[in-house]
C-alpha distance (Angstrom), angle and dihedral (degrees) to the residues before:
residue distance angle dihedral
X1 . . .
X2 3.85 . .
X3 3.75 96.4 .
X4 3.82 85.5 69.8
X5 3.61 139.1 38.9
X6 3.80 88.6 -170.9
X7 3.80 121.4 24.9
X8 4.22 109.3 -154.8
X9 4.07 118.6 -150.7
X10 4.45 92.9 -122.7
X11 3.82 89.3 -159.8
X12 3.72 119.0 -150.7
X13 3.90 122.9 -52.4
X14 3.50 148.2 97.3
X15 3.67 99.7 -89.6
X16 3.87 122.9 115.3
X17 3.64 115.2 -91.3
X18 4.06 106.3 -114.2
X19 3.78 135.0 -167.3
X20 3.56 120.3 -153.7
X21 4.12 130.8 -155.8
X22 3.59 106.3 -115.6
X23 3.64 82.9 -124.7
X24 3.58 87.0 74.3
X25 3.77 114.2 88.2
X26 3.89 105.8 -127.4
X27 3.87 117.6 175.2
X28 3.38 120.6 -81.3
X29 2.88 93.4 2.8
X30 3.94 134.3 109.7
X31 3.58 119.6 -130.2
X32 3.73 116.7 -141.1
X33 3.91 108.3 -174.1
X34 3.80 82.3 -132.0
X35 4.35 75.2 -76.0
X36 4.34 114.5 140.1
X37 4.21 69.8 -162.8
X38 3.51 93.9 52.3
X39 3.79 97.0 42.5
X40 3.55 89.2 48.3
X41 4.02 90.9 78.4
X42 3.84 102.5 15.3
X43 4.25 114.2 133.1
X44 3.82 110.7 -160.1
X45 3.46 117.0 -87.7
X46 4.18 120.2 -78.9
X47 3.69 88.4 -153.8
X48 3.82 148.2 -0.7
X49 3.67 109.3 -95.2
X50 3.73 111.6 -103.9
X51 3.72 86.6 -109.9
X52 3.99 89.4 78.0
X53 4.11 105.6 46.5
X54 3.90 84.1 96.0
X55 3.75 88.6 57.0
X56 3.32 99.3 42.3
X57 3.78 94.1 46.1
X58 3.87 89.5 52.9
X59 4.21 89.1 51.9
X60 4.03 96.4 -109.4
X61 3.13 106.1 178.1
X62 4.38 109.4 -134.7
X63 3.79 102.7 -135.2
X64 4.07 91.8 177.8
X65 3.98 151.9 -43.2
X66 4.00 101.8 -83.5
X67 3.58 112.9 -125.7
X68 3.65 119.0 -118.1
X69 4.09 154.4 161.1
X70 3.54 113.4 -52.1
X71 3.86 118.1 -86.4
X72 3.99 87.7 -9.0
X73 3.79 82.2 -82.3
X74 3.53 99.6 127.3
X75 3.77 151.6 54.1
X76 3.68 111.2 -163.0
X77 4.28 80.9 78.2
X78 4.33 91.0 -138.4
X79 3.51 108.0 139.1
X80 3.80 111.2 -170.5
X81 3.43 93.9 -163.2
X82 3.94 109.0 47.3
X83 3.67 98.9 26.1
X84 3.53 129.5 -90.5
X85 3.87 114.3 -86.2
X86 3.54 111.6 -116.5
X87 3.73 114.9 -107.6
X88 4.24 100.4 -120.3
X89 4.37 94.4 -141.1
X90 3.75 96.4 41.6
X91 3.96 124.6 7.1
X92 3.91 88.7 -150.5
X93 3.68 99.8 58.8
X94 4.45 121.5 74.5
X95 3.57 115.3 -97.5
X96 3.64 92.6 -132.1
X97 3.73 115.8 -113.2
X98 2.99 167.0 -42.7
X99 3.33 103.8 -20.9
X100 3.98 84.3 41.1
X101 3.76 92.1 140.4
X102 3.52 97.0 54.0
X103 3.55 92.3 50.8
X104 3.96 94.7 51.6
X105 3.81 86.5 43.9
X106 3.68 94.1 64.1
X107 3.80 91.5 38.1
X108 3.49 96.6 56.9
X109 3.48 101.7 48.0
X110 3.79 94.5 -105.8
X111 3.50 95.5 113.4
X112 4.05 138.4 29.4
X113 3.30 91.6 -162.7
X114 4.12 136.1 18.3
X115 3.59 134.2 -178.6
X116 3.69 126.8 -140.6
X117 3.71 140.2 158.5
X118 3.60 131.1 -127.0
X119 3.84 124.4 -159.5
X120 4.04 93.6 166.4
X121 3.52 106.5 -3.9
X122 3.99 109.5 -41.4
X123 3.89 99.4 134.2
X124 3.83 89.3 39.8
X125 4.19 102.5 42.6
X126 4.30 80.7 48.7
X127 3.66 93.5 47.6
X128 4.15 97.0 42.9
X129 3.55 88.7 46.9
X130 4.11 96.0 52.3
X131 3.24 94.5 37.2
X132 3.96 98.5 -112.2
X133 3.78 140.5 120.3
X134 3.74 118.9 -89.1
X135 3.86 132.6 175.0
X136 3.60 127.1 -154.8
X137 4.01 102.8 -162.1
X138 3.73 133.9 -144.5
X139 4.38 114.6 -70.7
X140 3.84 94.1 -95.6
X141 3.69 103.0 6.5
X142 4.45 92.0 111.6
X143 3.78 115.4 25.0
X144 3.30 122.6 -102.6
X145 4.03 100.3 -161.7
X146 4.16 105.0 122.2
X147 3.68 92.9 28.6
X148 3.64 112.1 114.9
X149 4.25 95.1 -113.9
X150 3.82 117.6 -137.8
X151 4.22 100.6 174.9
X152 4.20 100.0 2.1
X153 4.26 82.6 -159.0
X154 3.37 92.3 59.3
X155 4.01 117.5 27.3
X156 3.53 126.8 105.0
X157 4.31 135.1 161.7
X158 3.43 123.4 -140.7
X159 4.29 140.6 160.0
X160 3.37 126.4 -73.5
X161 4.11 125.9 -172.9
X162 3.61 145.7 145.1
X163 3.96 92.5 -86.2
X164 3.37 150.5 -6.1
X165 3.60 103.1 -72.4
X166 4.04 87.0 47.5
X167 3.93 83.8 61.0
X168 3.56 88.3 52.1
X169 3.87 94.8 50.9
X170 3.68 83.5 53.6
X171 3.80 105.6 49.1
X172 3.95 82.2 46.7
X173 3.89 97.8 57.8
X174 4.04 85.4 40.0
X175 3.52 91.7 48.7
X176 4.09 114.2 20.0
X177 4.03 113.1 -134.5
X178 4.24 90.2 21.7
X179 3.40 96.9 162.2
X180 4.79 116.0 179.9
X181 3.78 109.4 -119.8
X182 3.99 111.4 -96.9
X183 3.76 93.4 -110.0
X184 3.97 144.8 28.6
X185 4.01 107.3 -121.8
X186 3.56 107.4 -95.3
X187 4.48 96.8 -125.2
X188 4.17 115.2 37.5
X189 3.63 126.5 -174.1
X190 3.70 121.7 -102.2
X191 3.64 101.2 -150.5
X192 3.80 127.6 -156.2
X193 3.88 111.4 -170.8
X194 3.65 108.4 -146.5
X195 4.08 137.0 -175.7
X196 3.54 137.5 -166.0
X197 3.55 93.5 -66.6
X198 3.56 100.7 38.3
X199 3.82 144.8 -87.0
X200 3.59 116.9 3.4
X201 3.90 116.6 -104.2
X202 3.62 109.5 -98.0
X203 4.04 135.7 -179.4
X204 4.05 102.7 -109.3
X205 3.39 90.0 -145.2
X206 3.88 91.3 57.9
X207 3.68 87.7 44.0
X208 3.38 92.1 47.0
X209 3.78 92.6 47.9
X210 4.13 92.5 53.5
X211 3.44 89.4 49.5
X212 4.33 97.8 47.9
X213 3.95 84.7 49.4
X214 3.56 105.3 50.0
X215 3.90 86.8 42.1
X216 3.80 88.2 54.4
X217 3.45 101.6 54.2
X218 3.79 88.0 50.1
X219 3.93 98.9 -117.1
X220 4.20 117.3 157.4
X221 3.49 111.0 -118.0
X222 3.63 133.6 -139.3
X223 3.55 112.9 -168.0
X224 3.65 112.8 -144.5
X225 4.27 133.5 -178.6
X226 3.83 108.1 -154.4
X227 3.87 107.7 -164.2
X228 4.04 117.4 -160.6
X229 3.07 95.2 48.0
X230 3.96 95.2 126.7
X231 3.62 81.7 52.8
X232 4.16 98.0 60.4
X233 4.05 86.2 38.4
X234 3.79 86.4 53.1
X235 3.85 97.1 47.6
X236 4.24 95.1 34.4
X237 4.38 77.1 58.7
X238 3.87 97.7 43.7
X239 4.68 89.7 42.9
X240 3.75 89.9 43.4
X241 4.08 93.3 43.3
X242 3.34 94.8 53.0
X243 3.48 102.1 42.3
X244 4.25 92.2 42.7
X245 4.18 78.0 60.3
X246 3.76 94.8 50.6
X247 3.89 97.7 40.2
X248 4.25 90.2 49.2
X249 4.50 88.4 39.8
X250 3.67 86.3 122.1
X251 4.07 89.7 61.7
X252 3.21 95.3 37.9
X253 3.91 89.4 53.8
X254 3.67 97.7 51.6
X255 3.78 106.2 82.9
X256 4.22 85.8 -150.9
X257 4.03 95.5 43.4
X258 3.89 82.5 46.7
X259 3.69 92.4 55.2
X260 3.51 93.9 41.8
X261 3.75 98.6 60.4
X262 4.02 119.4 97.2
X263 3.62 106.6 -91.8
X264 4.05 99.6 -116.9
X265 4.31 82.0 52.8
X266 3.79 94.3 55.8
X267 3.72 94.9 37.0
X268 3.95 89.7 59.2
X269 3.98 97.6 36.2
X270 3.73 87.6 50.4
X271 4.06 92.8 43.4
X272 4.29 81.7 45.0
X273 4.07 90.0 51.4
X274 3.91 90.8 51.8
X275 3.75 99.8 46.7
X276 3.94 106.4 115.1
X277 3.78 117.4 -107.2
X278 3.77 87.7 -131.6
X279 4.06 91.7 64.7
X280 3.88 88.1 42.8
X281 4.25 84.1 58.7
X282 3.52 91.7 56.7
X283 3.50 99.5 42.7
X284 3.87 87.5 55.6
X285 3.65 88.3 44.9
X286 3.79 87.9 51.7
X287 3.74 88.4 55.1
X288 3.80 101.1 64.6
X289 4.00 84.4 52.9
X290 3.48 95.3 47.6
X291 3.81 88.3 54.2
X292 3.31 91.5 57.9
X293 3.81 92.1 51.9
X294 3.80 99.1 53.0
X295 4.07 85.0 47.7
X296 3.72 89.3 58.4
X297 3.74 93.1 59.4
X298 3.67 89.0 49.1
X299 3.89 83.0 66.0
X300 3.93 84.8 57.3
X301 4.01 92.2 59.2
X302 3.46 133.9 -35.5
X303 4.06 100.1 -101.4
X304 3.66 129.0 40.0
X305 3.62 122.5 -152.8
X306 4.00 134.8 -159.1
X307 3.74 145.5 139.5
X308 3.79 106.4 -68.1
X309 3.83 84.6 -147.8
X310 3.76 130.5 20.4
X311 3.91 100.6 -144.7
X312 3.70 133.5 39.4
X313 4.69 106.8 -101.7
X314 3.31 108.3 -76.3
X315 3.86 126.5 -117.7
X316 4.08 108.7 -88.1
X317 3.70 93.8 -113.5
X318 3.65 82.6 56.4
X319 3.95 99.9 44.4
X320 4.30 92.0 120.7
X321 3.68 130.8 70.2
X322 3.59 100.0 45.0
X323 3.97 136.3 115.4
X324 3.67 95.6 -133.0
X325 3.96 95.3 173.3
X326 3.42 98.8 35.1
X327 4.00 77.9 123.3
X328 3.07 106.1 39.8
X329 3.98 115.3 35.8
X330 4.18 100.2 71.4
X331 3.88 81.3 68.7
X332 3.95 91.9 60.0
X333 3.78 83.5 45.7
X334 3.92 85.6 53.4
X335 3.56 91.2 44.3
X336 4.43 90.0 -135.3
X337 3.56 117.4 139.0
X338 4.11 116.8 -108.9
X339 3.38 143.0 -176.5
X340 3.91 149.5 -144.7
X341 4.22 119.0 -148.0
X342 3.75 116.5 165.7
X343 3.57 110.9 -128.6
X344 4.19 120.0 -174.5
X345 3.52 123.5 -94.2
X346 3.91 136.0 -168.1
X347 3.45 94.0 -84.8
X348 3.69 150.5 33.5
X349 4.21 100.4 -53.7
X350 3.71 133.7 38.1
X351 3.47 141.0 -112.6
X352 4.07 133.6 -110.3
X353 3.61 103.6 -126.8
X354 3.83 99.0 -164.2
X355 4.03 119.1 -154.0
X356 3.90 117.7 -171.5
X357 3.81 124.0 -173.2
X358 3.56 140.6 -179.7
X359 4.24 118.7 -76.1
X360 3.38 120.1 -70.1
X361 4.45 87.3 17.2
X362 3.93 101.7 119.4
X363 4.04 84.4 114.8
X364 4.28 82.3 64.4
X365 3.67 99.4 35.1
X366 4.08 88.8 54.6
X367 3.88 88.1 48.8
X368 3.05 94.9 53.4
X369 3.88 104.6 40.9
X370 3.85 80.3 54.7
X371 3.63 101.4 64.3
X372 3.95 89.1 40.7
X373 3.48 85.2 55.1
X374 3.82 97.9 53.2
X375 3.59 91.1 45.5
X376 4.03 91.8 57.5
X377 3.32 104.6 31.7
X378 4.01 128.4 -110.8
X379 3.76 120.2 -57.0
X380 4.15 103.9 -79.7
């Protein structure tokens, strides 16, 4: 079954059911990346990664290691060599990636709860795309230590479920006694991401869609333009290259690993090994500035809110070629917590409406997704 690479017996129990990103060291049991390469040489686990004593101490029960795109290092969630995970509203469209299986988990009822990680948008691409609720967390916030890294400056894990209050559950067994704030903030920030040339092509009908929901759940709106924003998408791409090449060296180095890697995987570590240290310095230099950008707008209002995704998931024969985190990855570069809820659009699929707050602000994001949520209805 594509949704995971390893399927776990629960056992009986109370416990919510949970789905784990076979990144995710679980023990005994291996962890393949989602990597044939990987698997090839992968010992069971000695331990859970720390990532999981909250689970464990609450009595989840670990119903399998979710399926996903190879190595992390990818968002369209097509794995060639485990099977693709079977997008929930429309089996011929991507499930968004990487953490595809732990989005399809969730969706399907498989899972309460699922774990994934997101280094530029792989909890929130999945989650968009399925039409579930994803959070990327603060940089630091839940350990990473056990997780299988891809760029160390960038990656974070965080919950993923079918609403809201599966979100919740999840931020509570990451992080015992997680409690949402008591109330949304009363203004959010529209945000219009904007280049040298201009705004950034978006869908209307996901535009539209952000815009209907905030309106319905009576928020104030402050519209904002953000300009370099090509700029932190260009330097989150050359950081997260280049360290995805230096955290995988010891495939790259082995002439049959090498080979054994799908060919969109190599192509990109190899492209991530060659970029120049020089443009990896200014990218890093970038950073610092960029943080200091995305705290500005948190002087506007206390939440931010965009699509998670420009365009509607592509058809699988159609899965490369597209900027899938074009949205999403200048908030890993930030290192602000943000997350995916699928609001309804005019037609057949939903929208990610994507809410952003300040470090350390998952208790306000999940607030707030919660009253958006009431106000448009649960994901269909």
């Amino acid at each position: 079954m594509a949704t995971f690479i390893t399927a776990l017996d629960p056992g009986p129990g109370p416990g919510p059911l949970l789905a784990v990103k076979d990144l995710i060291d679980v023990a005994g049991v291996a962890t393949t990346a989602g990597s044939r390469v990987v698997a090839r040489s992968a010992a069971p686990a000695g331990h859970d990664a720390p990532c999981l004593a909250g689970a464990r101490a609450a009595g989840a029960r670990l119903v399998g290691k979710a399926n996903l795109y190879e190595l992390a290092f990818g968002a369209s969630g097509v794995n060639e060599w485990y099977g693709t995970p079977v997008n929930p509203l429309d089996a011929g469209l991507v499930p968004g990636g990487s953490s595809s299986g732990s989005a399809v988990a969730v969706a399907e009822g498989a899972a309460d709860v699922a774990y994934g990680s997101d280094t530029g948008g792989s909890i929130r691409v999945p989650s968009a795309f399925c039409g579930t609720v994803g959070l990327k967390t603060t940089f630091g916030r839940v350990p990473v230590a056990g997780v299988w890294p891809l760029a160390p400056s960038l990656d974070t894990v965080g919950p993923m479920g079918r609403d809201v209050a599966a979100v919740v559950l999840g931020m509570a067994l990451l992080e015992p006694g997680f409690t949402p704030a008591p109330a949304p903030p009363p203004l959010v920030a529209r945000l219009r991401p904007a280049g040298p040339d201009g705004l950034l092509a978006v869908d209307p009908v996901i535009d539209a869609a952000v815009d209907r929901a905030l309106a319905a759940a009576g928020i104030e709106i402050a519209e904002v333009v953000v300009g370099d924003w090509e700029a932190a998408y260009g330097a989150t791409t050359v950081i997260l290259e280049s360290e995805a090449a230096a955290s995988n060296r010891a495939l790259l180095d082995d002439r049959t690993c090498r080979a054994g890697l799908g060919a969109t995987v190599r192509r990109r570590l190899e492209a991530g090994a060659a970029v120049e240290a020089d443009r990896v310095a200014a990218a890093r230099g970038f950073r610092g500035r960029w943080q200091e950008t995305v705290a500005g707008l948190f002087g506007r209002a206390p939440v931010l809110a965009l699509p998670t995704v420009p365009f509607f998931p592509p058809p699988l024969g159609e899965a490369d070629g597209h900027r899938y985190t074009t949205f999403t990855n200048p908030f890993n570069l930030a290192g602000v917590p943000a997350l995916s809820l699928p609001v309804p659009t005019t037609g057949p699929l939903p929208a990610g409406l994507q809410l952003v707050a300040p470090a350390g602000g998952e208790e306000l994001l999940l607030a707030t997704a919660a009253v958006i949520e009431a106000a448009v209805g649960p994901p269909r």
